[in-house]
N, C-alpha and C positions, 0 to 999 in steps of 0.2 A: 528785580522784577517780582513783582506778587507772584504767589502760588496760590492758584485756586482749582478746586475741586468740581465745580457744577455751577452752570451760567441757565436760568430758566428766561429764554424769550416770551413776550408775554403780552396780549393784545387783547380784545374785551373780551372774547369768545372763546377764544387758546386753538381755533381751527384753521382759518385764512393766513393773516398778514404775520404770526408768528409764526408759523410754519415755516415762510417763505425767509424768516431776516433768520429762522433757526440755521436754514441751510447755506447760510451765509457764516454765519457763525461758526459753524461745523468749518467753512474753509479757511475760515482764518485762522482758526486754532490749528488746523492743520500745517497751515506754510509756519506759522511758528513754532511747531514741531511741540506742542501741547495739544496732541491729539488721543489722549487720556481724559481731557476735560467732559466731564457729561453734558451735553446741550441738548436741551430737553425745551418745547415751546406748551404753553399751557393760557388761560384767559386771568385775567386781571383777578379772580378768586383765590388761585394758589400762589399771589405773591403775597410770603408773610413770613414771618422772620424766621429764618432757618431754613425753608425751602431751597435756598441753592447760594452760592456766595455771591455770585454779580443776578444784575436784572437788566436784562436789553428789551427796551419796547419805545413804543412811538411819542414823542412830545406830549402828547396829548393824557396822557396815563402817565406820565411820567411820576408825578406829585405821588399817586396811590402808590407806583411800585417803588419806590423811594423810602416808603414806610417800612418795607421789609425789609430793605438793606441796599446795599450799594445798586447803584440803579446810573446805567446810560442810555440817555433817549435819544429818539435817531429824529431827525424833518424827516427823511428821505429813506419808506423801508425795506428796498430795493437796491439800496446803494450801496455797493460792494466797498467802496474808497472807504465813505462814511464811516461804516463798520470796521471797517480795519483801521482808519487811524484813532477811532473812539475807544476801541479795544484796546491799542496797542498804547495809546496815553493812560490811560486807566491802570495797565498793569505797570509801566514804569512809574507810577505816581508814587 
């Protein structure tokens, strides 16, 4: 399994829709007992290289936060499933 240190969710503004997949995020690192991880949500400005190891944001932003480094984009940014199997393939990759 990867190890990683800080996951920055991240949508145009860094106020609304990552907020809401951050706390999503925050749960799923939890049931996987990587609840160390810092998840932090901010607007498509602070993703850039270094700013945190993974990037979770919506389809749409995906390309810009992809620039910064590893980057999974959600369709759906509400979707608790989503989020945990996109995470949980990611770290076993």
């Amino acid at each position: 399994m990867k190890e990683i240190n800080s996951i920055l969710c991240c949508c145009m503004t860094g106020m609304g829709s990552s907020f809401l997949v951050a706390m999503n995020v925050k749960k799923v690192m939890e049931s996987l007992g990587m609840e160390d991880v810092l998840v932090e949500h901010a607007g498509t400005y602070d993703a850039v290289p270094g700013a945190a190891d993974l990037f979770v944001c919506s389809a749409d932003i995906y390309e810009e936060c992809a620039r910064a480094g590893d980057a999974i984009p959600l369709e759906h940014l509400t979707d608790y499933e989503e989020i945990e199997t996109k995470i949980k393939a990611y770290l076993n990759s």
